[in-house]
C-alpha positions as CSV (number, residue, x, y, z in Angstrom):
1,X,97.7,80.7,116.6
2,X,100.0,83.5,116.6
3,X,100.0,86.0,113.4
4,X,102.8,85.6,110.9
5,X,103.6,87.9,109.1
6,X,106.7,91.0,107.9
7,X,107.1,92.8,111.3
8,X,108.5,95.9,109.8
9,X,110.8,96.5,113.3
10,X,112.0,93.1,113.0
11,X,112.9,93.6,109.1
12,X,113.1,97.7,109.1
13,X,113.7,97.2,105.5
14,X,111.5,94.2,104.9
15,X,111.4,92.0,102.1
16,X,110.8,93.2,98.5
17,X,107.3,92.7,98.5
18,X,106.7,94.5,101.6
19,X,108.3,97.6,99.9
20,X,105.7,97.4,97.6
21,X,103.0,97.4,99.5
22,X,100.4,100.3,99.8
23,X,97.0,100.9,101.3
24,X,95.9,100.3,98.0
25,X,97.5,97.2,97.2
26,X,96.8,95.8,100.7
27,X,93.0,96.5,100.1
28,X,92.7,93.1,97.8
29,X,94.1,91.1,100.3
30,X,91.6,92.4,103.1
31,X,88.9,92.2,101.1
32,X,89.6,88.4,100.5
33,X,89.6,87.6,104.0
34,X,86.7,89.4,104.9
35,X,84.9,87.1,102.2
36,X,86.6,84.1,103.9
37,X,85.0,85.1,107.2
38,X,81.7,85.7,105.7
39,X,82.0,82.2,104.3
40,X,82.3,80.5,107.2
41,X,80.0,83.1,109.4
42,X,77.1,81.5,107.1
43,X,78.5,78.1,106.8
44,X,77.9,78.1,110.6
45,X,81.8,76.5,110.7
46,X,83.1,77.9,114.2
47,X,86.1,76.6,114.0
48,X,87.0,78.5,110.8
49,X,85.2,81.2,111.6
50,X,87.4,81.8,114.8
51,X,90.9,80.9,112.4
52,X,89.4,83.8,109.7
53,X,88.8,86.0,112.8
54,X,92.5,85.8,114.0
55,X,93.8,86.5,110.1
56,X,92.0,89.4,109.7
57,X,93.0,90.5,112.9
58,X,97.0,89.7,112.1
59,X,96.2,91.3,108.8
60,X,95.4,94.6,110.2
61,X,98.0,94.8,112.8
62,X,100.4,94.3,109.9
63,X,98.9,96.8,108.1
64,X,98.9,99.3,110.9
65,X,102.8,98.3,111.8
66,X,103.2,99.1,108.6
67,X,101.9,102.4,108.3
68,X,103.2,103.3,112.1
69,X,106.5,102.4,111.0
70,X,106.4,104.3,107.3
71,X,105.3,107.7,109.7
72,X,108.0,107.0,112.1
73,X,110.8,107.0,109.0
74,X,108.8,109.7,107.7
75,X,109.2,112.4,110.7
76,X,112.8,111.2,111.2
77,X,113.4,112.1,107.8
78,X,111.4,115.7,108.6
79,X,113.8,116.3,111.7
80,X,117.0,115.1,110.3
């Protein structure tokens, strides 16, 4: 499985809903999928467990492209 997602230096303007994005708003979404793992971590279901796993890894990558790429626009707009 390989994570899907907005990759900001792909799309450095991303789509609209990207642009709206904050640590805050993003916290909703990573709380869901935490709950999704815990579901199948007690359902015993390794299989999902393992799919859950990879999205809340994707999920965080995005999140820290995200922010690497909001600090990288941010210092070129400090030296320019």
């Amino acid at each position: 499985m390989i994570c899907k997602g907005p990759w900001p230096a792909a799309l450095p303007r991303g789509c609209p809903w990207d642009r709206e994005q904050s640590h805050l708003t993003l916290r909703r979404h990573a709380i869901e999928e935490v709950y999704e793992l815990i579901d199948a971590i007690e359902a015993g279901d390794d299989h999902e467990m393992a799919e859950e796993l990879v999205i809340c890894s994707c999920k965080s990558f995005s999140i820290a492209s995200w922010r690497m790429n909001a600090a990288r626009s941010t210092s070129k707009k400090s030296a320019g």
